[in-house]
C-alpha positions, 0 to 999 in steps of 0.5 A: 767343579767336581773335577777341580776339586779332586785334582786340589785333594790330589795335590794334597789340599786335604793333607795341610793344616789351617787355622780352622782345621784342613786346609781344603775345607778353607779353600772351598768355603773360599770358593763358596763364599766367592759363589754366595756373592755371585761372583764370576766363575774365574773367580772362584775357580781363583778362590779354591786354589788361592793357597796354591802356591804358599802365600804371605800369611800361609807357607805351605806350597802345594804346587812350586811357583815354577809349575804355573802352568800345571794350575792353568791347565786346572783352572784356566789362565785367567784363574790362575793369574789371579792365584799367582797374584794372590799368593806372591803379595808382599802383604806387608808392603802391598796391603797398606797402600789399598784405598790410600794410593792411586796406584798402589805398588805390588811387590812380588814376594817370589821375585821381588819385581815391584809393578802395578796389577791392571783395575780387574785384577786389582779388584779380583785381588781384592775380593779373593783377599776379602773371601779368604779373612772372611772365611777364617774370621766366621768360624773362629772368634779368637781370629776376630778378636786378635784381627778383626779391627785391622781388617776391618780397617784395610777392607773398609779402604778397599771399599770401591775395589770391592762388589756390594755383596762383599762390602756387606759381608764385611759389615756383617762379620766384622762391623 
């Protein structure tokens, strides 16, 4: 964990902003927050380095989507796919579909390919998006305020996708 850390600070995780302060400071309560709901280690490895690539809702990149490699060979291929996932959601058109479609279309915002991610993914995706609101939201009351009911209504359709201890999470913070 130690070195994963310091290879994210190296590619300058430190020197971005976040809602709540420094951008490296959210992705390890990401991680620690995966960590606290026991959840695998390639999982958490995903939840540090979740933001790598610029997501939907935060545009800085630290690494270019071109680089995939350079992450994998961070934290492994399985985490790193999970990151590249996470980060190249079209949230707009991916999210509404959660708990409402059998089998929920993920459009790719880097390359536009739609496609369908397999069940463990679908589910690491939905946990790591569940980490990430949730980090933000115990730390600033205005971002529950402005977002909570929205999220609590898309966490809640990602219910059976999601494990007990983040379900209970949710409940916690935004219920």
């Amino acid at each position: 964990m130690d070195e994963k850390f310091k290879q994210l600070s190296e590619l300058g995780a430190a020197d971005f902003a976040h809602i709540n302060g420094s951008l490296i400071d959210h992705l390890k309560g990401t991680k620690d927050l995966l960590s606290s709901w026991s959840a695998s280690q390639v999982l958490q490895d995903a939840g540090l380095y979740h933001a790598a690539y610029g997501t939907a809702g935060f545009e800085a990149q630290m690494v270019a989507a071109n680089q995939r490699e350079k992450i994998a060979q961070i934290i492994g291929s399985q985490a790193e796919e999970i990151v590249y996932q996470y980060c190249a959601c079209d949230r707009d058109c991916f999210w509404p579909q959660l708990g409402l479609v059998e089998n929920p279309q993920f459009r790719n915002r880097f390359n536009l390919q739609t496609y369908q991610l397999d069940t463990q993914l679908l589910k690491n995706f939905c946990e790591l998006t569940v980490a990430n609101e949730l980090e933000i939201a115990m730390g600033n009351a205005d971002f529950v305020t402005e977002h909570g009911s929205g999220l609590f209504k898309l966490f809640t359709n990602m219910w059976p996708l999601l494990s007990p201890k983040a379900n209970s999470a949710v409940i916690r913070v935004l219920g």
